[in-house]
N, C-alpha and C positions, 0 to 999 in steps of 0.2 A: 418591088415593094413600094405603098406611095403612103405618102405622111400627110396625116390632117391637122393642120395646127387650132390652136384654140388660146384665148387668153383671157385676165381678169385684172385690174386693178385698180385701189383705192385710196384715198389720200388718208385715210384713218381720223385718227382724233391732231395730225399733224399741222403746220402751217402750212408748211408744203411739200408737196409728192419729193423724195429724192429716191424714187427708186425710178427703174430706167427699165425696156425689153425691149426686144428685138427680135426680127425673123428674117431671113432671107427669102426672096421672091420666088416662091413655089411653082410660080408661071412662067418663070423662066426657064422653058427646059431642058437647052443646050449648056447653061448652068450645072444644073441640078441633075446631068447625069453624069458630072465628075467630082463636084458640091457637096450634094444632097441638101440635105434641109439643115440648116442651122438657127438653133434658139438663141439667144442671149439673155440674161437678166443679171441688173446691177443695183449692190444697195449703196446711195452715199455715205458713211457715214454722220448722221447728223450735229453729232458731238464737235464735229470739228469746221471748218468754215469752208465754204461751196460744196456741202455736200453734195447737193444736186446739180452742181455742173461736172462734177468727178465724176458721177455714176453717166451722167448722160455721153460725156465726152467718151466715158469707155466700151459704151457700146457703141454708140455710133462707127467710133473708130475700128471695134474688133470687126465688124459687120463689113466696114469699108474695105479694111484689108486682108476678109476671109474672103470676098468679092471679088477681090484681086489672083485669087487663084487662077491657076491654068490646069488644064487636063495633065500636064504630066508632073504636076506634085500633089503630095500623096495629103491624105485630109489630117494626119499629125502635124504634119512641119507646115501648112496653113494652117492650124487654130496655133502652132509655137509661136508663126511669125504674128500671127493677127495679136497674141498676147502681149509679145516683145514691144509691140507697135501702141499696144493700149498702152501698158503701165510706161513708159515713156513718155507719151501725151500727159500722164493724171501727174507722173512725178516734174512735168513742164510748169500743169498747172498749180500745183503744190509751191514750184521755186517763184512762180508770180504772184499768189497770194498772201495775204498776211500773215494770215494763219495756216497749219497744216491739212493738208488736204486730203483724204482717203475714201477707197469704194471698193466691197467686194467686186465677186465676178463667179456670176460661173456658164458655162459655156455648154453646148452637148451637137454635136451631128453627127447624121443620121443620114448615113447613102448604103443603097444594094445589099439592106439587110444585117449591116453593123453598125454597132454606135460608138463615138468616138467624145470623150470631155475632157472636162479643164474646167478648175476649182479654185478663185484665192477666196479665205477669209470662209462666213460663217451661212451664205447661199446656198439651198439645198438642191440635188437632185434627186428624183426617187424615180424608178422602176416601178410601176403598178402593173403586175400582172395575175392573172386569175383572182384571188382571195386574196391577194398579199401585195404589202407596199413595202419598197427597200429604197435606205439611203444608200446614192451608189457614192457619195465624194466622203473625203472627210475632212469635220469641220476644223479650222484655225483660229480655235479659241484657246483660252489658259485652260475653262474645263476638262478639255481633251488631256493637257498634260496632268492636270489632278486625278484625270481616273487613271493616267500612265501609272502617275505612284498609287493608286488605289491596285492595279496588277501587281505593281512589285511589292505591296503590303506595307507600304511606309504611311498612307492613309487609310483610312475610314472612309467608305464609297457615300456616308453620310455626312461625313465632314466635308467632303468633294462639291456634294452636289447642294449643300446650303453655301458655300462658300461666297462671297459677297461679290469677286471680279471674276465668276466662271465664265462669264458671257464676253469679258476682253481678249480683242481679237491678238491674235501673234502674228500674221500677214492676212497683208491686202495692197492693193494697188496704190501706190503713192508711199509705199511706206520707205526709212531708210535702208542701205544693204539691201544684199540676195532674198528677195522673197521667195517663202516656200509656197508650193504648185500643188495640188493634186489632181493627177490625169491617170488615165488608163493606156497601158504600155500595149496589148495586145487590144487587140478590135474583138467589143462585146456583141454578142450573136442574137440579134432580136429576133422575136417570133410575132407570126401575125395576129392581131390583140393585144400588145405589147403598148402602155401608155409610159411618155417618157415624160415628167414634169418638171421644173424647172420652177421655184418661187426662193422669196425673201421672206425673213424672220417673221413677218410681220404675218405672214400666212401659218408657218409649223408652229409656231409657239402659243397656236391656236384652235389647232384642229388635229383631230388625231388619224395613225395611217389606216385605221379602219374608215376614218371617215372620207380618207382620199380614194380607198379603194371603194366604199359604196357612189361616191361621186362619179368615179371614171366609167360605171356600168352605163352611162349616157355618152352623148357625143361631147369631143375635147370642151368647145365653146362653152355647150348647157353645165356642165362637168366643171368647169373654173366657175363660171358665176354662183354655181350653188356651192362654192368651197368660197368663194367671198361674201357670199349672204349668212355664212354660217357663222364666218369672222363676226362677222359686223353684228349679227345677232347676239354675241356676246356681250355686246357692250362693253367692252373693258376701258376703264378710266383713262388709258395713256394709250390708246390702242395705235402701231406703229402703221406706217407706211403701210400695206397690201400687194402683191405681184406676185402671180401665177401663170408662169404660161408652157403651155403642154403639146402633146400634139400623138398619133395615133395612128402607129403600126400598121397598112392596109395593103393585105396583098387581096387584088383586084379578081385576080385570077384562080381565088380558091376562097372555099367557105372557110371562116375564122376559128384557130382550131384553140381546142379546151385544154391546157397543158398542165398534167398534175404537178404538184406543189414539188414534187422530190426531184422534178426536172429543171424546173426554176433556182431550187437551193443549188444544185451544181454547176449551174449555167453560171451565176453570181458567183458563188463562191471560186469555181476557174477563172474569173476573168478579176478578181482581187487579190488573188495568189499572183498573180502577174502584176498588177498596180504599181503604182509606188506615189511617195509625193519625191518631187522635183526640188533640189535648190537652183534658184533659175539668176545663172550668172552670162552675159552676155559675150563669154567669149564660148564658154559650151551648156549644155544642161546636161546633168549624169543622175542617170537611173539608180535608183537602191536596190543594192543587189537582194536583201533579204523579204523574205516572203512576209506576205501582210495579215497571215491565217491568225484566228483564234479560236478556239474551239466554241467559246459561245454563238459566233458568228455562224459556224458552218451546221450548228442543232437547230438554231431558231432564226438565221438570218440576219441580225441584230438585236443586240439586247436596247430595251424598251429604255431610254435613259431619260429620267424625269426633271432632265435639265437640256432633251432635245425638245421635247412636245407637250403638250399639256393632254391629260384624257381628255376621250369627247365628253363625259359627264362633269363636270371640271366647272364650275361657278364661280371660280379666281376674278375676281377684278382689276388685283392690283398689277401695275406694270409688273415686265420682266425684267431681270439685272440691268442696267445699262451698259453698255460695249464701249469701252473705249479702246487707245492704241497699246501695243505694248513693244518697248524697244527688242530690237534684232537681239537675240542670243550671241552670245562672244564668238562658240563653237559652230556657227551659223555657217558664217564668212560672208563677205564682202561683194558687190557686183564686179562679176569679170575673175573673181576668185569661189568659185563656188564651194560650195562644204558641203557633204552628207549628212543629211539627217538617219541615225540607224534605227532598222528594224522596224518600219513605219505599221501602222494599220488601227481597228476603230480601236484598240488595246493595245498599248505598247509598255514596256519598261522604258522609262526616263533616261534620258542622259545624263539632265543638268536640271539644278533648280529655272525656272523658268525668273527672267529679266522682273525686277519692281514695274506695275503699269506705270506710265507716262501719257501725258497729254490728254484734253478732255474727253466726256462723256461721250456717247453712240448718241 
């Protein structure tokens, strides 16, 4: 299987770019048949200071030391080590600056017809296959933990999703304590046709996954820039940063096949029963034992949450919430002392009240 990549990005209504991507060299291909192809894309946080050398340092860096593989390790424990290796660099950069310093991340490779990721903070990935678009990470917002208590019936899914800090991150790179991860534990099974995306807020919170799914019907390239002219055709008053970058499924040696929808729901849905997020403590990472099912997830894929995307017919102007940081959870634990987070997935029952936000604005 060979992968075509494609990309898009825009400095928005911002001062300056802090969002970051990255690809590994396609052309390489003594690489890229133990490799495969790797995406990267990073948001700085802007609320806080450098954000844009946070995000840049951390790809640069994951890319440097996913680069650094060799044929006989395996493509998890190179995106583990390339992570270990970023959020070390941003929390370097962090102790040398004045101010705090933060950048999501999210990660995705793609070798011999599986995909492999890695998720901090609120960067999306999506699966675009046949008629349908899926987020495969999940996000590291407070809203996440709101609709947790929105499952266990302690809120109102409307009090949730007006809530003023849904969009404050709970990890990202640079943060303090064991950030939480989310990755794919079992290797996901692409099919030829298969588009895999990769963008920042400043793309979903603007365009809908019908409108990614009619995008990807072209090649990866034409396909991102028409999903960043669609942004920018909005005009939204504070419109953020822009990065998109994707790339597309080809096997060479066979015509590209049409895969019905109830194939795709199980393909997804088996490899997020498997998932977990990570507390990532530097003497081990440990898996969540419990499964990540919800029923709504496995009828329709994901439920549409109108605090992930905006509809395409949507004339919103006004910004979206602003992200800031939010301190580590108690029941977290510590780097080098890692904690489970239980029973992870896009729905969960809560643990714990979620930490007061701290620190400035996204």
């Amino acid at each position: 299987m060979k992968f075509i990549p494609g990309n898009a990005q825009h400095i928005g209504k911002r001062k300056e770019q802090q969002d970051a991507f990255a690809f590994s060299n396609p052309a390489d291909e003594a690489f890229a048949a133990h490799g495969g192809l790797l995406a990267v894309v990073a948001d700085g946080m802007g609320g806080l200071a450098n954000g844009r050398q946070a995000s840049t340092l951390a790809v640069r860096t994951f890319l440097a030391e996913y680069e650094r593989k060799s044929a006989a390790e395996s493509v998890p424990n190179a995106m583990d080590r390339a992570f270990r290796t970023a959020f070390r660099a941003v929390e370097e950069l962090n102790q040398r600056s004045e101010g705090q310093t933060g950048s999501t991340l999210v990660a995705a490779a793609a070798r011999g017809g599986f995909l492999y990721w890695l998720a901090i903070g609120d960067s999306h990935l999506y699966l675009v296959r046949d008629d349908s678009a899926t987020q495969l990470n999940r996000d590291h917002t407070f809203g996440e933990r709101l609709l947790d208590q929105v499952a266990e019936h302690r809120m109102e899914r409307a009090e949730a999703l007006a809530h003023p800090e849904r969009a404050h991150l709970t990890s990202y790179l640079g943060m303090e304590g064991a950030p939480l991860v989310d990755r794919n534990i079992r290797p996901f099974r692409l099919e030829p046709g298969d588009h895999i995306v990769l963008c920042s807020d400043g793309i979903y919170r603007s365009v809908s996954e019908n409108e990614l799914v009619q995008a990807f019907q072209a090649a990866p390239r034409q396909a991102c820039e028409t999903i960043k002219n669609r942004v920018l055709a909005r005009r939204l008053d504070d419109q953020d940063n822009l990065t998109i970058a994707a790339f597309r499924c080809d096997d060479t040696g066979a015509a590209l096949l049409s895969t019905p929808r109830r194939r795709m729901i199980a393909a997804v849905v088996a490899t997020l029963l498997a998932g977990a997020d990570i507390v990532a403590g530097w003497g081990a990472w440990r898996a969540i034992g419990e499964q990540r099912a919800k029923a709504g997830f496995a009828a329709g894929l994901k439920s549409k949450r109108p605090d992930r995307i905006t509809p395409a017919d949507s004339s919103k102007s006004a910004a979206p919430p602003a992200r800031k940081a939010i301190s580590p959870e108690s029941d977290r634990g510590r780097a080098g002392s890692p904690q489970v987070e239980k029973n992870p997935g896009p729905i969960r029952p809560a643990n714990a009240q979620a930490a007061p936000p701290i620190g400035p604005a996204r």
